[in-house]
C-alpha positions as CSV (number, residue, x, y, z in Angstrom):
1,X,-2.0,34.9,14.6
2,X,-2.0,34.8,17.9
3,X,0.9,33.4,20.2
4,X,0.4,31.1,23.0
5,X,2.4,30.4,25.9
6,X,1.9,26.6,26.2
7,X,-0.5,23.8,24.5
8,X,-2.7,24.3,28.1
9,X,-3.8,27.5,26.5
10,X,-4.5,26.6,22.9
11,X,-6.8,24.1,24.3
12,X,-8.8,26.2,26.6
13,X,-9.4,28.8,24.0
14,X,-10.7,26.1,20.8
15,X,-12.3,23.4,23.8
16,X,-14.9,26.7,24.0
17,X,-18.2,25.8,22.6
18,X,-18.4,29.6,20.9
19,X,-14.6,29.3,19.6
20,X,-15.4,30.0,15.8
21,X,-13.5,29.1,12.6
22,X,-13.6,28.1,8.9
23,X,-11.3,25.0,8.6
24,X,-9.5,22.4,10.8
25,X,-6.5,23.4,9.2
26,X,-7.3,27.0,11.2
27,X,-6.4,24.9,14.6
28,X,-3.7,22.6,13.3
29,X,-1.8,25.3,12.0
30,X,-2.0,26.9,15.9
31,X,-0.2,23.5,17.0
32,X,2.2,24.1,14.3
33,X,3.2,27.4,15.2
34,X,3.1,26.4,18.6
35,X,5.2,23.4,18.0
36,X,8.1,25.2,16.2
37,X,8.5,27.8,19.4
38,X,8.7,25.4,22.0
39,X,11.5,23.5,19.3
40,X,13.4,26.7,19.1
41,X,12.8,26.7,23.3
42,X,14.4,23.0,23.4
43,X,10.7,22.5,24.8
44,X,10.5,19.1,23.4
45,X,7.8,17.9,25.4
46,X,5.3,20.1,24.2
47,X,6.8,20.4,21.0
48,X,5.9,16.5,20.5
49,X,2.7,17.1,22.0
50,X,1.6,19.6,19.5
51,X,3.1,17.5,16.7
52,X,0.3,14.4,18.2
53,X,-2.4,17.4,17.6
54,X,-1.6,18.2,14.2
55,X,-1.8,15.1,13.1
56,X,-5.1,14.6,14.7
57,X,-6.5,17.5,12.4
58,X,-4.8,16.9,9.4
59,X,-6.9,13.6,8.6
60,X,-9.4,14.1,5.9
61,X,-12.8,11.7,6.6
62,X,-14.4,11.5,3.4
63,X,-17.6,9.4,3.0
64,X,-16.9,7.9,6.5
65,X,-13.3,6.8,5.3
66,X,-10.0,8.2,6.9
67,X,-7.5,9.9,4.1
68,X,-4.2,11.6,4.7
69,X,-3.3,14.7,3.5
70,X,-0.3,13.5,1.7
71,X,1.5,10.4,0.3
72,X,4.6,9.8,-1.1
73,X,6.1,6.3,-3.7
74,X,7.5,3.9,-2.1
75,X,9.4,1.0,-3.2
76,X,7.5,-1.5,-1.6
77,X,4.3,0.1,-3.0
78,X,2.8,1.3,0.0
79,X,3.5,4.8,0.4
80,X,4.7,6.6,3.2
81,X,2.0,8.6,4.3
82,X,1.2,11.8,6.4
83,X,-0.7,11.9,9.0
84,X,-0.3,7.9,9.5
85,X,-2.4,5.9,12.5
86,X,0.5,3.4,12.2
87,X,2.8,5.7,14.2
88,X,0.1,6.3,16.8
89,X,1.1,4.2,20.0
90,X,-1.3,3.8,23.0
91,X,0.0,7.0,24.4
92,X,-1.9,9.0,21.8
93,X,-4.7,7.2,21.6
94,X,-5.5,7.9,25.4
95,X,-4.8,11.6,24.4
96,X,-6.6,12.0,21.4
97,X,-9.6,9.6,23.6
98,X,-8.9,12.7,26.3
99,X,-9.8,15.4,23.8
100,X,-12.2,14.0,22.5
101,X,-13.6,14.1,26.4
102,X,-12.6,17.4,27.1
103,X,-13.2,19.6,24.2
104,X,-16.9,21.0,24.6
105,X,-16.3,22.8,20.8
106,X,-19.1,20.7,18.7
107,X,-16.5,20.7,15.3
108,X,-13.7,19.5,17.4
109,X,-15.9,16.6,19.5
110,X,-17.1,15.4,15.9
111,X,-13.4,15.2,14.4
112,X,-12.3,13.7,17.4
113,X,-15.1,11.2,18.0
114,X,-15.5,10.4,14.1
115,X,-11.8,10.0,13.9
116,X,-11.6,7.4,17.0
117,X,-14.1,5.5,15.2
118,X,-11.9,5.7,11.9
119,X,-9.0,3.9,14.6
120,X,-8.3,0.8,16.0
121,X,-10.0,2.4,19.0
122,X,-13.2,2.2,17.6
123,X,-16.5,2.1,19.8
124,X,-20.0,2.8,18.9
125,X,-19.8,5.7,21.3
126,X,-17.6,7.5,19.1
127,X,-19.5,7.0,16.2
128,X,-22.8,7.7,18.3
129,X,-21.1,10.7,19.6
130,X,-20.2,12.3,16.0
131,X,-23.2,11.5,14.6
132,X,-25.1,13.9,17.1
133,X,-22.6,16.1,16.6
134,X,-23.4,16.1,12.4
135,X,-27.3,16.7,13.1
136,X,-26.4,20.0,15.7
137,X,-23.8,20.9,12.7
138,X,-25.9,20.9,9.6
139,X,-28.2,23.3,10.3
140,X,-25.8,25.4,10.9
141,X,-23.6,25.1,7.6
142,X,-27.2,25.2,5.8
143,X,-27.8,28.4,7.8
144,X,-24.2,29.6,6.0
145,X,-25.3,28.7,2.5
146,X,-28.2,30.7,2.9
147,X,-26.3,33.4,3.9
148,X,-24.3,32.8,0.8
149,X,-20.9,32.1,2.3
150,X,-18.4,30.8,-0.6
151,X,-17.4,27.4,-0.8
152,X,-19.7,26.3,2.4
153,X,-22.3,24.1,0.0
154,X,-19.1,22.2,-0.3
155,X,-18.9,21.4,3.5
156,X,-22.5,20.9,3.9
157,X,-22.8,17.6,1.4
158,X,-19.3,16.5,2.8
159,X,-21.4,16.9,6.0
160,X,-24.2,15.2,4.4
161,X,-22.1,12.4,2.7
162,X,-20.3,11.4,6.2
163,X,-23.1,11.2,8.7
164,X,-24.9,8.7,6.0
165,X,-22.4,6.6,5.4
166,X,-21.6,6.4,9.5
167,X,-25.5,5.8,10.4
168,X,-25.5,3.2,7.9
169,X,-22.3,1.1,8.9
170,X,-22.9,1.6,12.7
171,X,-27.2,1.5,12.5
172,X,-27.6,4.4,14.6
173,X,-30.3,7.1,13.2
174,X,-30.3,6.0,9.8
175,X,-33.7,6.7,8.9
176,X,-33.0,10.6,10.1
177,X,-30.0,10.4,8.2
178,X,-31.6,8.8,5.5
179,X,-34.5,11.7,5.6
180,X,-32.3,14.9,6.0
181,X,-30.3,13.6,2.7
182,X,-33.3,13.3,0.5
183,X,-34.8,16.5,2.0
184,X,-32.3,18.1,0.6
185,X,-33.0,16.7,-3.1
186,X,-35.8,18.5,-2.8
187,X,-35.0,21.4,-1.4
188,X,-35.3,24.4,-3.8
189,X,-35.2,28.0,-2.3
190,X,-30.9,28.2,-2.6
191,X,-29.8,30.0,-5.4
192,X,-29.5,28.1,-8.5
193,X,-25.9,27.1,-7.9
194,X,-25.7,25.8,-4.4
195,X,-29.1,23.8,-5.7
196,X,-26.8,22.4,-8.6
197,X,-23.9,21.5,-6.4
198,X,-26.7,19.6,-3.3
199,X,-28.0,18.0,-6.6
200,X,-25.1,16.7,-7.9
201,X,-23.3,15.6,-4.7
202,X,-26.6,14.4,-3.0
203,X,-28.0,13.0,-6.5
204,X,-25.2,10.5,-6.7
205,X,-25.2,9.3,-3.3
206,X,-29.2,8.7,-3.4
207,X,-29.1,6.9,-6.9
208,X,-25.8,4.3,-5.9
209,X,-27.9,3.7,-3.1
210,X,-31.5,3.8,-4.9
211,X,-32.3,0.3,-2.8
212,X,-32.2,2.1,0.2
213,X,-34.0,5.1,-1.0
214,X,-36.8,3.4,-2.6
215,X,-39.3,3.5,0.0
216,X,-38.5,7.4,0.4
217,X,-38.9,8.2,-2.7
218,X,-42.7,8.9,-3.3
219,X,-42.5,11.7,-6.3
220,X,-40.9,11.5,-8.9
221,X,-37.5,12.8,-8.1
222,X,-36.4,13.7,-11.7
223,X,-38.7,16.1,-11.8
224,X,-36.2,18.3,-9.3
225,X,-33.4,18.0,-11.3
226,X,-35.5,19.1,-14.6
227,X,-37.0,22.0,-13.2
228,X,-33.1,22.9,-12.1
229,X,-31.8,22.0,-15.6
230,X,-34.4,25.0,-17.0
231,X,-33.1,27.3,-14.2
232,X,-29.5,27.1,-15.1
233,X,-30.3,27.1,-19.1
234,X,-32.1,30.8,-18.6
235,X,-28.8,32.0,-16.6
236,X,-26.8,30.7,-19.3
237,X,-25.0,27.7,-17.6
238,X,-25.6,24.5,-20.2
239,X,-23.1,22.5,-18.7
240,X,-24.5,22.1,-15.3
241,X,-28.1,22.0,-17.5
242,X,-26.4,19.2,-19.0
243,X,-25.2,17.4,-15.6
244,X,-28.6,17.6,-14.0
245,X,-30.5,16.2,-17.3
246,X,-27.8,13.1,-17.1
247,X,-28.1,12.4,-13.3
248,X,-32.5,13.1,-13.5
249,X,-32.5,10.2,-16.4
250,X,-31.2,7.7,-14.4
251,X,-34.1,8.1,-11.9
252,X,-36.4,7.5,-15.1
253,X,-37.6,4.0,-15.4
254,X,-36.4,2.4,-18.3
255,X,-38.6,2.8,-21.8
256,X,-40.5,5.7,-23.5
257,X,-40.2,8.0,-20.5
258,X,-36.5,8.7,-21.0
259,X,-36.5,9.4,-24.8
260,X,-37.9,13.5,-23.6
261,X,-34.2,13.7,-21.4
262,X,-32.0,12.3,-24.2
263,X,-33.8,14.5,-26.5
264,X,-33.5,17.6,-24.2
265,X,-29.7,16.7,-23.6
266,X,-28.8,16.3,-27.1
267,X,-30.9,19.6,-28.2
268,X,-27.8,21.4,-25.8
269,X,-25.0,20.0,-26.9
270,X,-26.7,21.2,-30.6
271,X,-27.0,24.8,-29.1
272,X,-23.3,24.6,-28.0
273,X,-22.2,23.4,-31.2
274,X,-23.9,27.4,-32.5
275,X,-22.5,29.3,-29.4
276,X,-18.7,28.0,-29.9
277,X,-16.5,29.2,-32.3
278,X,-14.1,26.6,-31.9
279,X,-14.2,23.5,-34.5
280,X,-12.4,21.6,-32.6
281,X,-14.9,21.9,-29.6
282,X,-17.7,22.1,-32.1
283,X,-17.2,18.7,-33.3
284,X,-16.7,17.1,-30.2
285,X,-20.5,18.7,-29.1
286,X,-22.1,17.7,-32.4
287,X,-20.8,14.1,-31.6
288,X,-22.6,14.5,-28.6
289,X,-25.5,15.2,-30.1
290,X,-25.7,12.5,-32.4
291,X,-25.4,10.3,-29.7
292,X,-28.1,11.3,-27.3
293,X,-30.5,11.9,-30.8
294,X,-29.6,8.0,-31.4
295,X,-30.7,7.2,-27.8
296,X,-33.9,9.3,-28.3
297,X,-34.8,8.0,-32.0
298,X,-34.8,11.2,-33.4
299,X,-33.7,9.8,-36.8
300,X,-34.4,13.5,-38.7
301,X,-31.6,14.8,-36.1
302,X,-29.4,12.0,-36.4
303,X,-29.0,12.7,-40.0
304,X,-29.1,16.5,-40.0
305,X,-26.1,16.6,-37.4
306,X,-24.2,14.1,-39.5
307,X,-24.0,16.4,-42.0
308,X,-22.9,19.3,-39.9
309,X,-19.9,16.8,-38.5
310,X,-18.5,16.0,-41.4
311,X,-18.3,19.9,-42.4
312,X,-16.6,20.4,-39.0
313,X,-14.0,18.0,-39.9
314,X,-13.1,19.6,-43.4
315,X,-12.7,22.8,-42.1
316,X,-10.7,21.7,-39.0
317,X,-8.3,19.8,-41.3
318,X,-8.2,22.0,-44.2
319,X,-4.4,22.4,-45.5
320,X,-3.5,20.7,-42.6
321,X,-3.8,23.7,-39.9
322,X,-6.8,24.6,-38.2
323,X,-6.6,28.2,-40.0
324,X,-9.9,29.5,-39.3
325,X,-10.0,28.7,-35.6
326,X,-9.8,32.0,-33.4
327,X,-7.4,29.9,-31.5
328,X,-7.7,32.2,-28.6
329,X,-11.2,31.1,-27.5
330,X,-10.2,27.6,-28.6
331,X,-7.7,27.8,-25.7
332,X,-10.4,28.7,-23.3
333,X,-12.9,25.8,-24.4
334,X,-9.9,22.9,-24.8
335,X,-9.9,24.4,-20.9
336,X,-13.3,24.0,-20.2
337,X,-14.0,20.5,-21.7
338,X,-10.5,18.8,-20.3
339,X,-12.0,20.4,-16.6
340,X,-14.9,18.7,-17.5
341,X,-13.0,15.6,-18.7
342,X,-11.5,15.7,-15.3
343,X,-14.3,15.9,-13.2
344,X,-16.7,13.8,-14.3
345,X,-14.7,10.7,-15.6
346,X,-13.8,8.3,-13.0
347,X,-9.4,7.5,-12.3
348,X,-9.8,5.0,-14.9
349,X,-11.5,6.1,-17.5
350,X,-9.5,9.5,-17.3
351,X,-6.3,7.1,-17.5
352,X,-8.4,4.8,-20.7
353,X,-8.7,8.2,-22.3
354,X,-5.3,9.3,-21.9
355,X,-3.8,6.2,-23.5
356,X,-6.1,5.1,-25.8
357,X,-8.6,8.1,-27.3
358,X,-8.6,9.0,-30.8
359,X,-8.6,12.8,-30.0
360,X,-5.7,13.1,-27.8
361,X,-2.9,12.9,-30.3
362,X,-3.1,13.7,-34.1
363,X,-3.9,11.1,-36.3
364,X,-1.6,9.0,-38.7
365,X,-4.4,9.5,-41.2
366,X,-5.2,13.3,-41.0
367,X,-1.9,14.6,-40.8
368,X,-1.3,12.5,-44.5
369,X,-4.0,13.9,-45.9
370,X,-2.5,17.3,-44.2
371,X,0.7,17.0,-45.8
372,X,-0.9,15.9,-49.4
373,X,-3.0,19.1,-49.4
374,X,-0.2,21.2,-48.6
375,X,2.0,19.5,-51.3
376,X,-1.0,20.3,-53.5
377,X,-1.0,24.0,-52.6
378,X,2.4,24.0,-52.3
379,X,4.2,22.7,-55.2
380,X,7.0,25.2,-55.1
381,X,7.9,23.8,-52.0
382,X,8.2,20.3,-53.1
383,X,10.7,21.1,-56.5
384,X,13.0,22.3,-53.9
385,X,15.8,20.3,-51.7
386,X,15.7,21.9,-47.9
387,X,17.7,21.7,-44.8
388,X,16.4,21.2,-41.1
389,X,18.4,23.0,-38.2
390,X,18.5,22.3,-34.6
391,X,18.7,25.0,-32.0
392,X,22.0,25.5,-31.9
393,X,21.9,26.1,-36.0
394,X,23.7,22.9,-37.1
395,X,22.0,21.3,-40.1
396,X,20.7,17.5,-38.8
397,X,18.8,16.6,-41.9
398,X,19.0,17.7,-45.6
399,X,15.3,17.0,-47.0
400,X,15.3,15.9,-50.7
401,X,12.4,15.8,-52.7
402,X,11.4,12.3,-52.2
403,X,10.9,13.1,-48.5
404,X,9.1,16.3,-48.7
405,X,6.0,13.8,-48.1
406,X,7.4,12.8,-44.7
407,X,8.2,16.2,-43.3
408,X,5.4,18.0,-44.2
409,X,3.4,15.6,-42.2
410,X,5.9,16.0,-39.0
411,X,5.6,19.7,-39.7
412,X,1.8,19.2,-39.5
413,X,1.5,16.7,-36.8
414,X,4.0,19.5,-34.4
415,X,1.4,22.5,-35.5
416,X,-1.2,20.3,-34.2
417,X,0.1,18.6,-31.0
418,X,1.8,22.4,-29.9
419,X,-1.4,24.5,-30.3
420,X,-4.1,22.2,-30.0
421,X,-3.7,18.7,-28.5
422,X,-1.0,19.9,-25.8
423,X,-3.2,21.9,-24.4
424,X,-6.0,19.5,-23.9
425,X,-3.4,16.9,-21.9
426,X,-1.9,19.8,-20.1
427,X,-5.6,21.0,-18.3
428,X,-6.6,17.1,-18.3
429,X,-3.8,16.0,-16.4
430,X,-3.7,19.0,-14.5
431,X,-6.8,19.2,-13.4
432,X,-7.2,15.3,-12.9
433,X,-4.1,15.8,-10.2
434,X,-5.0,18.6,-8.2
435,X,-8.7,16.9,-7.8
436,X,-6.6,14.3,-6.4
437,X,-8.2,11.5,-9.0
438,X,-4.3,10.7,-10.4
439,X,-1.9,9.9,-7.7
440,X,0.9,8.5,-7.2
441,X,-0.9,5.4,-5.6
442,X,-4.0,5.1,-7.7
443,X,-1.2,4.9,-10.4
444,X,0.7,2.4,-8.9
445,X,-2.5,0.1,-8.1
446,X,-3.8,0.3,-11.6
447,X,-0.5,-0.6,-13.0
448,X,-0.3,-3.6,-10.8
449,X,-4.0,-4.7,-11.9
450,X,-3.7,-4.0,-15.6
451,X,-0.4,-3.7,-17.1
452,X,2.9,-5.5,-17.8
453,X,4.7,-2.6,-15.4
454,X,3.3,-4.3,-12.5
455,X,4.9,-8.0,-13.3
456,X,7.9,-9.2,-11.6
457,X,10.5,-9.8,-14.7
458,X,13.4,-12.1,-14.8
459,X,17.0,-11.2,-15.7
460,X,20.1,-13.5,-16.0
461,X,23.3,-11.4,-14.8
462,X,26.5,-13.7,-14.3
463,X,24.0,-16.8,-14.6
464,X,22.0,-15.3,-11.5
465,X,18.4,-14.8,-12.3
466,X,17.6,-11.7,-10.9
467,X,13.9,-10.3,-10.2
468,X,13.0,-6.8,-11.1
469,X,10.1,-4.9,-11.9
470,X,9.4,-1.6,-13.4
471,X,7.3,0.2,-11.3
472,X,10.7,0.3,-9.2
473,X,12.5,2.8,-12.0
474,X,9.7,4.7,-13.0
475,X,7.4,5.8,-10.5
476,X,9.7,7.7,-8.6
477,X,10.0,9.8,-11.8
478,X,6.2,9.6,-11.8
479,X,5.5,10.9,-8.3
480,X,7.8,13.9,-9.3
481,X,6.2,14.9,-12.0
482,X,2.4,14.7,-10.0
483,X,3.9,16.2,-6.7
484,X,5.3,19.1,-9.0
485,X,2.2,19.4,-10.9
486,X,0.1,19.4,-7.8
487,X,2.1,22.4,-6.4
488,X,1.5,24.6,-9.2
489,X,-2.0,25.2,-8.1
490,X,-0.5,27.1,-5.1
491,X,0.7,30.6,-6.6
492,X,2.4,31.4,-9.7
493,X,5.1,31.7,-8.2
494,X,6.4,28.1,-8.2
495,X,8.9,27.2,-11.0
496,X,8.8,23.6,-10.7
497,X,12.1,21.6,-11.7
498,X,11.4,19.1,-14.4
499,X,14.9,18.1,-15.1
500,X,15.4,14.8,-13.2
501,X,12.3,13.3,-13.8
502,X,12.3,13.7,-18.3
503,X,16.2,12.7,-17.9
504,X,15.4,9.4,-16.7
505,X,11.7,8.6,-18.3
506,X,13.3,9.6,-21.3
507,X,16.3,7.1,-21.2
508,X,14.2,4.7,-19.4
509,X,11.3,3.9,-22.3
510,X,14.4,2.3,-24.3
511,X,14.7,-0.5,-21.6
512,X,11.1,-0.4,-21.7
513,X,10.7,-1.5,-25.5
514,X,13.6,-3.8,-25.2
515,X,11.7,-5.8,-22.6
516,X,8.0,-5.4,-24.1
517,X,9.3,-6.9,-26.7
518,X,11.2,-9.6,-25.2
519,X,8.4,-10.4,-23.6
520,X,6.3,-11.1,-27.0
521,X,9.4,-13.2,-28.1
522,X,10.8,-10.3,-30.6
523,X,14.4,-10.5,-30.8
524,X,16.0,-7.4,-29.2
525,X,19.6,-8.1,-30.1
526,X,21.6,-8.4,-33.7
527,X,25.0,-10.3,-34.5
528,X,27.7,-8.6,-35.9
529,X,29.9,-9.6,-38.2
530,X,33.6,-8.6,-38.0
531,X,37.0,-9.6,-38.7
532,X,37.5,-11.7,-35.6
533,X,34.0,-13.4,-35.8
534,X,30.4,-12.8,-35.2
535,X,29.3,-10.6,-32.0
536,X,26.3,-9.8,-30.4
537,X,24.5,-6.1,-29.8
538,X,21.7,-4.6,-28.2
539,X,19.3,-2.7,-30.9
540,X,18.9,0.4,-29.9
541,X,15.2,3.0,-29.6
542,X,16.1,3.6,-33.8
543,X,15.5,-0.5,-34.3
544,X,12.4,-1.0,-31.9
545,X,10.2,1.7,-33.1
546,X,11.5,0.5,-36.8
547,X,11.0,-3.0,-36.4
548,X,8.9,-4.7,-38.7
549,X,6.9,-6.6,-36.2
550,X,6.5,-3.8,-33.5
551,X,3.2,-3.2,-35.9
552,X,1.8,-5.8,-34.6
553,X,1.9,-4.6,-31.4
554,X,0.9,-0.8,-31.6
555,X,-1.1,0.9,-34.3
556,X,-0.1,3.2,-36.8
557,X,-1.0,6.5,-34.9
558,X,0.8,5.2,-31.2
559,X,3.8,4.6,-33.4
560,X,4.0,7.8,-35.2
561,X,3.5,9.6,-31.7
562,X,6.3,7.5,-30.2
563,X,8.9,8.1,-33.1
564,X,8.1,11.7,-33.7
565,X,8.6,12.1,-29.7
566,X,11.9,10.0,-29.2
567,X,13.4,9.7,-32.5
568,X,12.6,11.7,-35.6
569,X,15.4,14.4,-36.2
570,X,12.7,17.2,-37.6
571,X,10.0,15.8,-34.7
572,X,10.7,16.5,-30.7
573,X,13.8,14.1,-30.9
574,X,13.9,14.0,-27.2
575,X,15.8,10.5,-27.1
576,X,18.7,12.3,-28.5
577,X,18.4,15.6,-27.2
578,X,18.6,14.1,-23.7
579,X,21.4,11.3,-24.3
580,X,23.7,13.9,-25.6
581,X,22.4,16.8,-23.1
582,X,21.3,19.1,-25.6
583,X,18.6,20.1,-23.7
584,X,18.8,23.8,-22.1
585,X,17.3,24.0,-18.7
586,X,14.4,26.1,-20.0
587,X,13.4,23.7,-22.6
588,X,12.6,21.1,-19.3
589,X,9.0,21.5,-19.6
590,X,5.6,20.6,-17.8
591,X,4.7,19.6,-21.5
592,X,7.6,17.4,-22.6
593,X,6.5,15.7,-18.9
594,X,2.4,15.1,-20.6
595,X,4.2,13.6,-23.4
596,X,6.6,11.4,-21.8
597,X,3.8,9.7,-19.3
598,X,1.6,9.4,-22.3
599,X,4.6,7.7,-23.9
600,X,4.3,5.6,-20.7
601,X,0.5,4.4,-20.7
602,X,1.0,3.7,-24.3
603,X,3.6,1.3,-24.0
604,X,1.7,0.1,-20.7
605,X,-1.3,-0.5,-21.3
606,X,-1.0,-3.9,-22.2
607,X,-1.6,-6.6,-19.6
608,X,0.6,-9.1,-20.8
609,X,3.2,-12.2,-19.1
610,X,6.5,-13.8,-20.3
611,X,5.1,-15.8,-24.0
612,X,2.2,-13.8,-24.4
613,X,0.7,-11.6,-26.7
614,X,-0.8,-8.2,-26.3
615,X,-3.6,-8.4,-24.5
């Protein structure tokens, strides 16, 4: 990288209009550089004027909205964020309006101006100013994506995205803007990926605002995103075929036109079904398939793949362990479909799925029948007493006969969650952060909206009520756990530190029960009696997750996940391995983190106040 001898220079070199590069970031980190030498020079002028420019470049505008690159819990919600326009004083703004001026670089003058409109500044000169700027700009990205450059179709619909959304709010060349988006619906001659990605992106945008559109739209649209769909079936790609057959049927009126789509989609997710080896995939693409067969009519296929589902199921949960899965390429598509997972489903619906989905944990129901057909097929097994052994080879649990029943289903249910479910959270969550769809704040919003964490709770201390709410003790934990997560994507060489965060999570879902179910008027405490008199005491994790009324409250497979992860001696046991600090720092994993905030959405996904039930 070059080196500069004061700001003066930086600007006269990226002001020029030919001054060429890839990112923003490319020009905030000259500022940076530049900022740390004149620190290290005590040139603290400069030093702070450079800081003012980085911050001007490291704004995201997304769909004509202004985003910081980072954000961080705070206790009153609102999270400190970086870069923030509440530290900008009139002082910058007459600089940043100054470079704006100045800078005859066409990238720069559309930050700039498009920023300024994003500000308490704003004027319809900025927003003037960077929409010209867009329409000199695009034909040159689209010149790029020709060329084939990597990862520029993803700057030309952010392009795209941006200068519609600004024409529209400000009413300045909106019907060019409104005609260069759908050109590029029906553009064709990019290679079959770009075309999906300008479909997909474009696609959405045009059908959310189909109003707008409609006088535009004088073919019939789907037929683009058909034609694709065949494209990318003959190079092998179904599950973009699959994307453009779902977004082209929404452009389909209503009726006997859209039964040939549903038909078409279903017929791929029954060709998957033959091209995976994976049962577990297998039956998630035959339900699929019924589904879309249903919505089509086809009766004969609805019945044919009902057939094939239930076969799938018997073989996945035959003697309890998924035996004739090459569990290698299973791996690979539990990948692929939790990407999937992750990129099409919305914040919410990823959370919904999380908490509440069938297929996420193993089920109360198929890990008995597990455990009866291994005490079938196993019968030697169950005429004997055993012992269980922790790590450190101390016997925790002698297993008599009677409760061979019990532990070959927490045997099972382990099997399962370790080589197939786990997986699946891991790349869903993973995935789901690094796109930027779970955050910290998204977290904290929906929490506040839907669920009991978000309620101010009372507390009598010394007869002072206090007020307290939980999104106080556990998000910090939370934002830990994503900030970690989100850092893995950077090299391999990150060993994040997961130590802090289980710790208190861990200890933390006991006060959690005690006041859920305080809240739905279960007692939480039992009286004593001793020699001196009767005395009160908390019940501890042991009583909530045995007590008979917490039933009620979470079905049978939620409770089995919850006992298995905190509290049963031959399950995970993490209640006690943490209390006691059993726990080696090796055994502080990214995946006893999944569990633990699945724990979390499970316990909070009710929306409930102080007398109410579950809701």
């Amino acid at each position: 990288m070059i080196e500069y001898n004061s700001i003066q220079e930086i600007f006269s070199t990226i002001d020029l209009p030919s001054y060429k590069f890839d990112e923003l970031s490319e020009i905030s980190d000259l500022f940076r550089q530049f900022r740390d030498t004149a620190l290290a020079q005590n040139h603290k002028e400069e030093a702070d004027l450079s800081q003012i420019n980085c911050e001007f470049l490291d704004f995201n505008i997304i769909e004509n909205k202004l985003h910081p690159i980072f954000s961080d819990y705070s206790k009153k919600d609102v999270v400190a964020e970086y870069p923030s326009l509440t530290k900008f004083d009139k002082k910058v703004y007459e600089h940043l309006i100054k470079r704006c001026e100045i800078t005859q670089n066409p990238i720069l003058k559309l930050h700039y101006s498009h920023l300024l409109w994003l500000t308490p500044q704003k004027h319809k000169k900025y927003a003037e100013t960077a929409i010209e700027n867009y329409f000199k700009i695009i034909p040159k990205i689209h010149q790029q994506v020709l060329d084939s450059q990597a990862n520029i179709i993803l700057k030309l619909t952010h392009h795209l995205k941006n200068l519609y959304y600004l024409s529209k709010q400000v009413k300045y060349r909106f019907n060019d803007s409104s005609k260069l988006l759908y050109n590029y619906l029906k553009k064709t001659h990019f290679t079959s990926a770009n075309e999906y990605r300008i479909k997909l992106e474009i696609g959405h945008l045009v059908l959310n605002e189909r109003k707008h559109f409609k006088n535009l739209i004088k073919t019939k649209i789907e037929n683009k995103f058909y034609e694709l769909h065949k494209k990318l079936l003959n190079e092998n790609e179904p599950w973009p075929a699959i994307e453009m057959l779902v977004l082209g049927e929404k452009f389909v009126e209503k009726g006997i036109g859209k039964v040939k789509w549903f038909n078409k989609i279903g017929s791929i997710y029954e060709l998957l079904i033959k091209m995976n080896s994976s049962e577990l995939a297998a039956i998630d693409f035959c339900q699929k398939a019924i589904h879309f067969y249903k919505l089509s009519g086809n009766d004969k296929k609805v019945t044919q793949l009902e057939k094939t589902n239930k076969k799938l199921t018997e073989k996945l949960s035959m003697n309890g362990v998924p035996l004739r899965i090459d569990l290698s390429k299973t791996l690979e598509s539990i990948e692929k479909d939790a990407k999937k997972i992750a990129t099409e489903f919305s914040f919410e619906e990823i959370i919904i799925f999380l908490a509440t989905d069938k297929f996420i944990l193993p089920t109360k129901t198929d890990m008995e029948k597990a455990a009866n057909d291994m005490m079938q097929t196993s019968v030697f097994l169950t005429l004997i007493d055993s012992t269980f052994h922790d790590l450190r080879g101390n016997v925790v649990k002698n297993i008599g006969r009677e409760d061979k029943g019990k532990e070959f289903l927490i045997s099972n249910y382990m099997l399962h969650l370790n080589n197939l479910q786990l997986p699946f959270i891991h790349w869903i969550i993973y995935y789901s952060t690094i796109n930027g769809k779970i955050t910290t704040t998204s977290l904290v919003e929906l929490f506040q909206k839907h669920s009991w964490f978000g309620k101010n709770l009372e507390r009598t201390v010394f007869n002072k009520k206090i007020e307290y709410n939980w999104l106080d003790v556990i998000m910090p934990s939370i934002h830990d756990y994503l900030f970690h997560l989100k850092l893995l994507e950077n090299g391999y060489n990150y060993f994040p530190n997961y130590v802090t965060p289980i710790d208190s999570l861990t200890l933390k879902i006991e006060g959690l029960l005690r006041d859920f179910l305080s809240i739905q008027e279960i007692p939480t405490t039992k009286q004593i009696k001793g020699k001196h008199g009767l005395t009160t005491e908390e019940l501890d994790i042991n009583d909530f997750l045995y007590h008979h009324k917490i039933k009620e409250l979470f079905d049978e497979d939620d409770l089995l996940f919850l006992r298995i992860l905190l509290i049963e001696k031959t399950g995970i046991n993490l209640r006690n391995e943490v209390a006691h600090s059993l726990l080696l720092p090796q055994q502080y994993s990214v995946e006893l983190m999944h569990l633990l905030f699945i724990a979390l959405l499970k316990i909070g996904q009710f929306n409930v106040s102080k007398s109410s039930k579950a809701n």
